[in-house]
Each structure stands twice: as C-alpha cells, then as structure tokens.
N, C-alpha and C positions, 0 to 999 in steps of 0.2 A: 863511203857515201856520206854527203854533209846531210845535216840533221834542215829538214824543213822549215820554212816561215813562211808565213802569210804574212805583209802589208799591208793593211788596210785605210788610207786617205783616200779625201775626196781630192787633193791638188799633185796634181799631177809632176809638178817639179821636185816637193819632196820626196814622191815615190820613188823616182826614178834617183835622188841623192842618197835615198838611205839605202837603195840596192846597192847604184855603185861603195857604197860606205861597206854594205855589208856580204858584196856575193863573195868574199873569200874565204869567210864560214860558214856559210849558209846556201843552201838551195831555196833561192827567195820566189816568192808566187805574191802577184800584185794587184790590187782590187782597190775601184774606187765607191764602192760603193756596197748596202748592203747585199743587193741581189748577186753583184758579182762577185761579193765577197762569200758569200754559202755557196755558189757554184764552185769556186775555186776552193774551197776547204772543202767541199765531200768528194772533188777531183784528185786533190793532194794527201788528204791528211794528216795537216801538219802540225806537229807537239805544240808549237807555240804561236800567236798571231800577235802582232803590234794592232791597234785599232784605233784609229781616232775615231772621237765622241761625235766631232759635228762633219756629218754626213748628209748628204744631200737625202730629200726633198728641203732640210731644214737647216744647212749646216752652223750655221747660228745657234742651233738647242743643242742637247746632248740626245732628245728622245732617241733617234735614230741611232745613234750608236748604242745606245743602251739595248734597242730590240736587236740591235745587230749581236752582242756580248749575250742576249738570253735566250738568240738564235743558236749559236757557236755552241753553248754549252750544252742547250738541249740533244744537238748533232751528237756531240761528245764531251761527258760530263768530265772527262780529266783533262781536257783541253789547258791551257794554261794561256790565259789573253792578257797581255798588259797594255791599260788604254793610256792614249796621250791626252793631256788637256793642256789648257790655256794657263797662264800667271794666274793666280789668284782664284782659282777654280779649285781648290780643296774638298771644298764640300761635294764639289759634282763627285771628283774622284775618290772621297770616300763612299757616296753612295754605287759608284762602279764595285770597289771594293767589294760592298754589301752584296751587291747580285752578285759576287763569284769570281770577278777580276784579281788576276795574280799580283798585281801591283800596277803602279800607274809615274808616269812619265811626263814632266810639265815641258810644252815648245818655248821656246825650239828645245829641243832632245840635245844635251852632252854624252856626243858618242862614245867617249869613254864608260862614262854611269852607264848607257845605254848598252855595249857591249856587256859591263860586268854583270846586270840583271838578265841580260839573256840568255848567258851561260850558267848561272843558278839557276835560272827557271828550265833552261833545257834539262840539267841535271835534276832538276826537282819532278819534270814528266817523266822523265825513264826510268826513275824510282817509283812513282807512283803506277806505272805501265809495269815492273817489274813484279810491284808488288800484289795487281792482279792476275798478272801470268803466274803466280807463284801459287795465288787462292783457287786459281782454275785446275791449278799441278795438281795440288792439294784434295782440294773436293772432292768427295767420291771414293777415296782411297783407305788402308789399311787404318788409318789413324783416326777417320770417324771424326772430320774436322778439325785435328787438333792442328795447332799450328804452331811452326815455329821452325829457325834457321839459326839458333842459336846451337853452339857447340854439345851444349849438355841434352839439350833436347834432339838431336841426333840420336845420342846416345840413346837417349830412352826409344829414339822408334826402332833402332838397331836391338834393343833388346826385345821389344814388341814382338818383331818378327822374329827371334830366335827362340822365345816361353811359347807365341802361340803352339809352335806346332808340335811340343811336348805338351803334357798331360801333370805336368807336377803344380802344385798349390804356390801361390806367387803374392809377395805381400808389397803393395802400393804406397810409400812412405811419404809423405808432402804438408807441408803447411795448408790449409784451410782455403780452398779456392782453388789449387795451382790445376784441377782437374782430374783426380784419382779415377772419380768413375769413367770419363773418357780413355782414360787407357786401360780401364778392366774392360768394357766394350769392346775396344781394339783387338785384345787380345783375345777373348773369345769370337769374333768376327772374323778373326783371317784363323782361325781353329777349326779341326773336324765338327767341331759343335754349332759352327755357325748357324747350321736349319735347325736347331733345338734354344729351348729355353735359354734366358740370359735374365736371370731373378735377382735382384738387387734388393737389400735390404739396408738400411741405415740404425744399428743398434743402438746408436745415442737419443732417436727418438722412439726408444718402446720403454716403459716402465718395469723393472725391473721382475714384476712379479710375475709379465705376462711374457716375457721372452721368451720362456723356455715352451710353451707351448706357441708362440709365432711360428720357432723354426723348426721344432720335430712336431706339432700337431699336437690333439688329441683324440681322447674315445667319446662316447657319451656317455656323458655324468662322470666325466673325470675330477670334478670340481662347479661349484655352483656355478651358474651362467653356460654349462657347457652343454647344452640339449640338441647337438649333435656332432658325428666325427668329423674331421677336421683336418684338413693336412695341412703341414706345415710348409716353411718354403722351401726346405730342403728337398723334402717332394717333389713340389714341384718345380723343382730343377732337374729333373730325371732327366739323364742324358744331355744336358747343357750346363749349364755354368752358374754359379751360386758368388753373390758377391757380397762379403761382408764389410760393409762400410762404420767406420768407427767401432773396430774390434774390442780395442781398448776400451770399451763401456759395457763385454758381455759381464755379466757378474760371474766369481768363479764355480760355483754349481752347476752352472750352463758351460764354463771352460771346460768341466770333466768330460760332460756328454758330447761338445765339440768334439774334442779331443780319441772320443771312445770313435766318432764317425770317421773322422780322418786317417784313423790303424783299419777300423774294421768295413769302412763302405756300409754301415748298419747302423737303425736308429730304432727305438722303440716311441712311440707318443703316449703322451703324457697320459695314464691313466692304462695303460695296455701293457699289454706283456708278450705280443708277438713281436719279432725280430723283424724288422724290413729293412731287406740290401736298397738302396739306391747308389746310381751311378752319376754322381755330379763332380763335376771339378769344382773347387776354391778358393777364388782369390778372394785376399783380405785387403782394408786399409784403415790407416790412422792416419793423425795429426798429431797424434799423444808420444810421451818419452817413454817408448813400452822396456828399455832397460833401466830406465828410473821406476816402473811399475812392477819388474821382476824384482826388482832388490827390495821395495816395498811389500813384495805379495801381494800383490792385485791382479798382479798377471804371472798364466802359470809358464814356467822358462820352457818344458817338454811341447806346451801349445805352438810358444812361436816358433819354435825350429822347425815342427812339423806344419807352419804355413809360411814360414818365411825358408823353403828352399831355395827361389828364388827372388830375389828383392830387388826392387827396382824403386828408384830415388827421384821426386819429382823437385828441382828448381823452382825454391818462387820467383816472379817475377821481377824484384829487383836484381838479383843476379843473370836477367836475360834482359842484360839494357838494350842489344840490337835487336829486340823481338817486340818490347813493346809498340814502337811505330806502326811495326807491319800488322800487329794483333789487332791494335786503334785501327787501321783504315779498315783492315777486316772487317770486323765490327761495324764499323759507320756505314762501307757499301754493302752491307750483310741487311743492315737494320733498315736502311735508308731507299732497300729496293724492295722491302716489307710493304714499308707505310709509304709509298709514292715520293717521296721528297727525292728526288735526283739532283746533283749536280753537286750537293755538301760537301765542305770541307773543313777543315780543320784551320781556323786564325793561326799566325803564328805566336801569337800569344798562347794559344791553347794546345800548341807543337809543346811548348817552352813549360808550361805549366805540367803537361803528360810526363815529359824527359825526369821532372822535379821532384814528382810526388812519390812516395815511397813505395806504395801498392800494397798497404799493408793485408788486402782483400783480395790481391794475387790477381787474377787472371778472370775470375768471377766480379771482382770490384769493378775494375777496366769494363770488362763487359757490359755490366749494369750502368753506371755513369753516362756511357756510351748511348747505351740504349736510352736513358733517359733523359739526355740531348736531345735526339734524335728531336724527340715527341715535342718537349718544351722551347726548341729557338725557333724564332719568328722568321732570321735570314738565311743567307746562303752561306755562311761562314761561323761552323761553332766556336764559341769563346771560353776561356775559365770557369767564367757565372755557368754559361750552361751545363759544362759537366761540373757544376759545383766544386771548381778546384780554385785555390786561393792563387789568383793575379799576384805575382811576384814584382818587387822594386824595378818601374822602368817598361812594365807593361802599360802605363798608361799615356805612352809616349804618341799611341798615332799608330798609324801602321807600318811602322818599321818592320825589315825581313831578317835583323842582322840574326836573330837569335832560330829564327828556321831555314835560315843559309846554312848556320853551326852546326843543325841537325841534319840537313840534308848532308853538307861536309860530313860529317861523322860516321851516316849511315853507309853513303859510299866507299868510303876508304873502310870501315870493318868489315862492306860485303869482298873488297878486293883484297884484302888479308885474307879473308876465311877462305875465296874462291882457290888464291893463290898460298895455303896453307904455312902464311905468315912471310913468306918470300919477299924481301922488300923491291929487291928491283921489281920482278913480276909484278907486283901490285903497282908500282908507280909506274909503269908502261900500259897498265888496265888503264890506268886511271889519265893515264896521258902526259904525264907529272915526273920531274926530275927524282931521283933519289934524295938529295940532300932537301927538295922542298918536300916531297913526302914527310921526312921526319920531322920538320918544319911542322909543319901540319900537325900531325901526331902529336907531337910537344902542345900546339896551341889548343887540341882537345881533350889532352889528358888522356890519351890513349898510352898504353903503357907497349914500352919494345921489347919486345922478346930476348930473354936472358941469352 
C-alpha cells in the first residue's frame, strides 16, 4: 500500500502537476482549500500533507494557511505538514515552522528536493507513529513504564520476569538515574505479593544513628525521643516486598542485624527483646563499588551474597543510544498531554543536541529536562535553550533537517538490524535498500558491522 498525501493549493493546475509528479509513490488526496483540505485529512489520514500558505478567502496572506497547519495538527498532532511558500518568504516559513510545520518548500518546488523531503518526512512519521504504538505496547505492563528497545534493556525485562516469580533477594546495580526503583516495582508487581506492601526505603537519606531503628522499629523509651512503639519498615512490609535503596550507605552495625533477618526471617526492635518472624522479600540497590567497599570493610562480603543472589545490571543511558529518542518523545507526549500543550516537538537542533549529550543523569536527567521544556517554551517546536542543552557548531544555521534526517537514518536502520537480529540483507529489504547501500549507510553513521 503507498504511504498517503494530502495536497493542499488553491490552483488548480499545480495540484493536478504534482499528482501526476507524484502518484507513483504515493496515494495523493487533493484539496483546494481549507475546508476541503480537513475533510479530506479526517477521510484519509494521511502521514504527510504539502500545504500552500496562500489559500483562499485570502490567497495573498499566509493567515489561511497558517489556520489550515493549526487545524491539521490539532486533527493530529504527529501529522507531519510541509508548507510551500513564495521567494523571499523566509520569515513567513519560519514562522510555519514555529507553529509545528515539518519543513517548508519555496515555488515553484524542485521535484527532486521535493521528493527527497518527502521520503524523510514519510520516514520521520512512521517512527514517530511507531514510537507511540510502542508507548501504548508498553503502558500498563509488567515493566511499570519502564521503557526501552535497546538490546541490554530486554535483557533486564527478560530477567524481570524470570526473579519475579521466585521469592529469592535480588540486588539492582546502576549508575544514579538509570531507574532501580522501577524495576524493584516490576518485580514485585508481576510477584505473588503484588496485593501486599511494596515499602521502599532510600538508606542514603537517614542519618546514621536513626537507621537502625527506621527498619526494625522500637519499644518505648528505648532511647530518648522514643514515647512510643514503633515499627520499622521491615514490618511493614509483612508479606510484600522491602526495597533497600542505596545499601551501600547501611552502617555496618545495622549490616549485622540485616544480615541476622535475611538467615532467620526474624528481627528484634530496638529496645526489645521479643523475636518477631516477618515475612518480606528483599531487594537491594546501589550506585556504589560494593566490591571496592568489601576489600575496604565497609561493606560486609556474607551480606551481599545473601542479597545479591540474583543481580540484575541497569545500563546507563549513554550506552542505550537507540533508546534515548524513543524515552525524549515518551517523555515530551507523556508531559505534554499533562499540562495541555499538544502538538510539541522536538527542533532538529534539539534531535541533534539530545543524540550529543552524555546523560550523565541517565534517564532521570532526560526526564526532567524534558519535563522542564515542556513548561518554559513559548512554541511549538522545543530547542537546545529549552531543555538547556548547549547548541552545537552549525546549529545556528536556520532550519536545516540534515542532522534529524541522520537521526531518523540511524534510528531506522538499528530498529531493522535489531528486528532482523543483525541480518544484513533482511534489514536492507525492511528498509527497502540494496545491501551494498545499506553498509554505505552504516559506514556514513558509524554504526559498527557485526564481526
């Protein structure tokens, strides 16, 4: 089936020149006008629409095409419009830009330019279409939002489901951000303890003197301040799930008593001397070198074995480079259908700038960034400035696509590697693409060939 277009002029002789130009790629749908141009898009549904600006009542101004582009988008906020305008009309077609236009085309159109922007932009909606069919896949499932299509992060939901449905203590290993507590959730979620407690605690922010009574409690007057009994959280996690976040910060005096619950299912509070069994599972996590803390003595070696029987290793996000795009849109239509703002997207400057930055804040940075775009740009297209990422040499060129053509390129061919598990013909038949221009490709993004 050919992929969709809409035409949108008021003259009638180009419409009918760019069809015959274009119906061999395309299933073209033709409209002169705004009203018949939104009849024919909620008839069609088509990824992409060409639009000229000067439309009748006025075809003289750009207004009309403008409400036509803030019609289009509203219909369907991943729509993908590229408007045509006149010579020397720059300014009109960056203010199109600004409202949400994919790019813009000065008349008369060079069919060649005019083909190559249409098959990036067609490629640029089916990724963008894929990447909420993925969030819709997603949502609601064992993973508790986590996201991701990168290779290692499989893995971890592959072991997600394999820890949940045993009962053994499972330790969450990851750099600061990459999302530990989401997959201690997960994995008590798809566990028999699902309908019981999921008590979280974060050891890096309690002071070291009151820890040990946070997690096993006390009596009263087991110590000044303490004028009544008290449970701890190990408690109350009876029968659900106890998550130690940032282990590496218990002191070791509280490691013993850890340690004494994890052999005997039994804890005494602080100040008491009855035995009480409870029944909780424990996962742990860190961001710490807990075998640079065992050869130190800080951390005790008998602890972690009896909480790392299972270990599971979170990727930061710079090693999930075909994940960050999909996490940013996440993010932006997550955020951005919060606080009302529909239709946002991502400059390609700010593709270019996301691709660039290191993420030293992992998956939590991205997130917040994101979100505080969201709130502070004024248009319909986030930039660098907004998620406060430094504009890179050559971002200040205009709206050039070349550098979110390279990402669209890139995201494509690693989703048809991964689909087709590195297969190169297969992938360059997804993709529609000769073998030898396939590695062509590859080579020109630094994608590396399989040994």
């Amino acid at each position: 089936m050919k992929p969709k277009l809409l035409i949108v002029d008021d003259d009638e002789e180009i419409r009918t020149q760019m069809k015959w130009a274009l119906t061999k790629e395309y299933e073209i749908t033709l409209a002169g006008d705004r009203a018949s141009a939104l009849e024919a898009f909620r008839a069609n549904q088509p990824a992409v629409v060409l639009l000229d600006l000067g439309l009748p009542p006025s075809p003289g101004t750009p207004e009309e095409g403008l409400k036509t582009l803030s019609d289009l988008l509203a219909a369907d906020s991943l729509t993908k419009v590229i408007v045509i305008t006149g010579q020397g009309e720059k300014q009109i077609a960056l203010q199109a830009i600004g409202a949400g236009a994919y790019d813009f085309q000065t008349k008369p159109a060079e069919m060649d330019e005019l083909r190559l922007t249409l098959t990036r932009c067609f490629h640029f909606a089916q990724l963008e279409r894929e990447y909420r069919d993925m969030q819709l896949e997603l949502s609601g499932t064992a993973f508790e939002g986590i996201v991701g299509t990168n290779r290692r992060m499989q893995d971890v939901f592959g072991a997600i489901r394999k820890v949940a449905v045993a009962d053994a203590p499972v330790m969450i290993l990851g750099e600061s951000g990459t999302g530990k507590e989401l997959v201690a959730r997960a994995v008590h979620n798809k566990s028999a303890r699902k309908d019981r407690p999921f008590v979280a605690i974060n050891c890096s922010a309690i002071p070291e003197t009151l820890m040990e009574s946070e997690l096993f409690g006390h009596e009263k007057g087991a110590f000044t301040g303490a004028h009544a009994q008290r449970k701890g959280r190990i408690e109350s996690a009876e029968g659900g799930t106890l998550f130690l976040d940032e282990i590496g910060d218990v002191p070791l005096l509280v490691q013993v008593k850890l340690l004494r619950f994890l052999q005997e299912r039994r804890i005494e509070r602080v100040g008491g001397r009855q035995e009480i069994e409870v029944d909780a599972r424990v996962l742990a996590a860190t961001n710490a070198d807990l075998t640079k803390a065992m050869v130190e003595g800080t951390f005790r070696e008998d602890l972690y074995y009896r909480l790392a029987v299972v270990r599971i290793d979170l990727p930061p996000l710079r090693d999930r480079e075909d994940d960050v795009l999909l996490l940013a849109q996440t993010f932006l239509q997550s955020y951005a259908s919060q606080t009302g703002k529909t239709g946002l997207t991502f400059s390609p400057q700010a593709i270019r700038a996301i691709q660039r930055h290191e993420w030293p804040g992992n998956v939590r940075e991205l997130q917040n960034r994101v979100r505080r775009a969201i709130i502070m740009c004024s248009g319909k297209r986030l930039s660098p400035q907004d998620l406060e990422l430094a504009a890179t040499v050559g971002d200040d060129r205009g709206p050039t696509l070349k550098f979110a053509r390279e990402a669209v390129d890139r995201q494509m061919v690693l989703q048809a590697l991964r689909k087709h598990d590195g297969k190169i013909s297969a992938a360059a038949a997804a993709l529609d693409i000769s073998r030898p221009t396939l590695y062509e490709l590859m080579d020109k993004l630094g994608i590396k060939r399989a040994e």
